[in-house]
N, C-alpha and C positions, 0 to 999 in steps of 0.2 A: 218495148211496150210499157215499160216501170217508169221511164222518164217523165213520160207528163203527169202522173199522179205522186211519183216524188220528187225530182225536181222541187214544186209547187211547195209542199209539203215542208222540203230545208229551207227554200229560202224564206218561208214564212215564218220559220222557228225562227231562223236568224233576226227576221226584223222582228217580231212581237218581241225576242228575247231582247235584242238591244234596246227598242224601247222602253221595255220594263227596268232594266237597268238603271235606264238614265234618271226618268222618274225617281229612279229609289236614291241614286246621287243628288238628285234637288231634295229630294222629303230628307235627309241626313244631313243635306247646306243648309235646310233651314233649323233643322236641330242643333245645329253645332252652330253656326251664327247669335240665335237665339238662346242658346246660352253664354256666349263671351257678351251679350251684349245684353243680360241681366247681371253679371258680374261686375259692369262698368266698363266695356271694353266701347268704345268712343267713334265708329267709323264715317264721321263726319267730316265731309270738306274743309269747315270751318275752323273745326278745333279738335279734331283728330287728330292723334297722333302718324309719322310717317310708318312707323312698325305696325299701326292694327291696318291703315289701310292698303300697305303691303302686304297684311296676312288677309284683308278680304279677296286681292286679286291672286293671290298663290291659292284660295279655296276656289274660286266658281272658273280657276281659267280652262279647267279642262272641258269646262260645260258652255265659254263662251266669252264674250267680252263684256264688261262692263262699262264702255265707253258712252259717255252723256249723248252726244249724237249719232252716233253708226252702230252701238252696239249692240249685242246680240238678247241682251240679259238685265235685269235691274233687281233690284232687294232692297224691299221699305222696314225701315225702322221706325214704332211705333212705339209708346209709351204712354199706357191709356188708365185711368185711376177711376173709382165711384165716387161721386159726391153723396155722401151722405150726412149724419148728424156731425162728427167729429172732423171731416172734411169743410163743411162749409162753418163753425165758428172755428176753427186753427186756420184757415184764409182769410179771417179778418173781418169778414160780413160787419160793417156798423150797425146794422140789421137786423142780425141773424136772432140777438136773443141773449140768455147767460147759461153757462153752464157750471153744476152745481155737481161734483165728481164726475159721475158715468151717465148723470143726469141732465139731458140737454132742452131746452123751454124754446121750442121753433116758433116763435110769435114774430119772425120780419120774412123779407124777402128773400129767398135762396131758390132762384129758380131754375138751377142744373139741379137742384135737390133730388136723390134717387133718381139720375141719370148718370152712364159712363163717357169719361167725357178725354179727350187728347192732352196729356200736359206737353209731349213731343214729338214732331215726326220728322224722318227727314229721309231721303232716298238717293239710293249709287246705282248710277245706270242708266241705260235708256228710256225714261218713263213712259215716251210714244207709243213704248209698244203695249203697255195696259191702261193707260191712261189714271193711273191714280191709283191709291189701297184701296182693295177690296173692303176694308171697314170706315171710309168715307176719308175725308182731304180738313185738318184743321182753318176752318175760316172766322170770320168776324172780329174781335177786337182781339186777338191775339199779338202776342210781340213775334212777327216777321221780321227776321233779319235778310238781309241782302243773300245773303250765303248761308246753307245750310249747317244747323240743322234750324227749324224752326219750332225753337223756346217758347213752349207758350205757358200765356197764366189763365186760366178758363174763368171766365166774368159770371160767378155764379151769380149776380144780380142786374142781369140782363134779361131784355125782354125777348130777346130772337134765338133760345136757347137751340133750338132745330141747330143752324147754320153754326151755331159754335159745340156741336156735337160731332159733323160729319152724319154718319148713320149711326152714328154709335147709340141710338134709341131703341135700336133692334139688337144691339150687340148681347149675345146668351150664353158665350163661352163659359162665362162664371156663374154657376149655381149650386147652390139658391141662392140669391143677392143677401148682405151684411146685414143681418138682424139685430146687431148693434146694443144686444146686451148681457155680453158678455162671453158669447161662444166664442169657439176656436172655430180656426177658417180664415177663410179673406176676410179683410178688415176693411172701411171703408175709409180712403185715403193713400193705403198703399201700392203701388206700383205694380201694373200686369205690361209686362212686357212681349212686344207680337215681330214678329220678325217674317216676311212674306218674300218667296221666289221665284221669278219666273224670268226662265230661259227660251228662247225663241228654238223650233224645231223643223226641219227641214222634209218630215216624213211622208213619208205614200199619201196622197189625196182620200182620207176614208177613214185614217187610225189616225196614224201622228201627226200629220202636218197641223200645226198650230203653234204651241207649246208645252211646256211641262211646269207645274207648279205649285209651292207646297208653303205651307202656311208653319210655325212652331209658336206656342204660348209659353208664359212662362212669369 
């Protein structure tokens, strides 16, 4: 008479519980990812080293493969900056104006001006299965290389700022944005590094089946 009301009852612990697990295994890959890779740890095709991208497949193999075509799993590296006063005259704007110490005279064009904007991104894994970062895809006059990662230099004097932003228009991780006179805090110029995970998941039609996936800033 207990069977069919517990039965039901374990095996739903079982699965809620292992799903919660796993979840908590991607949200801790992307914390621990996202920090070797604000430290400079490099897991790009291109110019990675063999030892980090050996340690990115000894972290997510128990969650799945990273393989470009069949894989089960991908992780975008992002490296996203603010253009603001000190940002667009240290990039060279002919432009931009002069700056007089902490004093900056914005009298040219800077039109990423007080927007966040991609200086890198580059991704390991199979992208098909999300189709892109959640925080947009660096396009427009950027330096694309053949092979990841893609180095880019943001044309803060361009007119199509949208498209060389990604969405990064909407981006609100960091606040309040750089008031740029003199406070402590994010500074505008320096480096917000995102690191994003997502593992493909085999579960029940209704909870898990999709995937699990966790975002870390830094």
């Amino acid at each position: 008479m207990l069977i069919p009301i517990w039965l039901p009852l374990l095996v739903g612990t079982l699965w809620i519980g292992s799903s919660m697990i796993r979840e908590q295994q991607v949200t801790q890959m992307a914390r621990d990812l996202g920090s070797m890779y604000s430290r400079g740890t490099d897991f790009s095709t291109a110019t990675g080293s063999a030892a980090a991208n050996g340690t990115l497949t000894q972290i997510t193999q128990q969650l799945g493969s990273l393989d470009p075509s069949n894989g089960t799993g991908v992780v975008y590296f992002s490296t996203i900056t603010y253009a603001g006063n000190s940002y667009c005259y240290d990039a060279g704007n002919p432009t931009y104006g002069t700056k007089s110490g902490t004093t900056y005279s914005r009298t040219g064009a800077c039109t990423n001006y007080g927007r966040f904007v991609f200086t890198e991104q580059y991704a390991k894994g199979n992208t098909s299965l999300t189709g892109g970062s959640i925080f947009g895809t660096p396009t427009g006059p950027f330096i694309v290389t053949t092979t990841p990662p893609i180095t880019t230099t943001p044309d803060i004097t361009g007119a199509d700022s949208v498209s060389r932003t990604g969405n990064l228009s909407s981006f609100n991780l960091i606040s309040p944005l750089p008031q740029e006179n003199g406070q402590d805090g994010y500074q505008s110029g320096q480096p917000i590094y995102v690191v994003e995970v997502y593992f493909k998941s085999n579960g029940i039609l209704g909870f898990t089946q999709g995937g699990d996936s966790a975002y870390a800033v830094f």
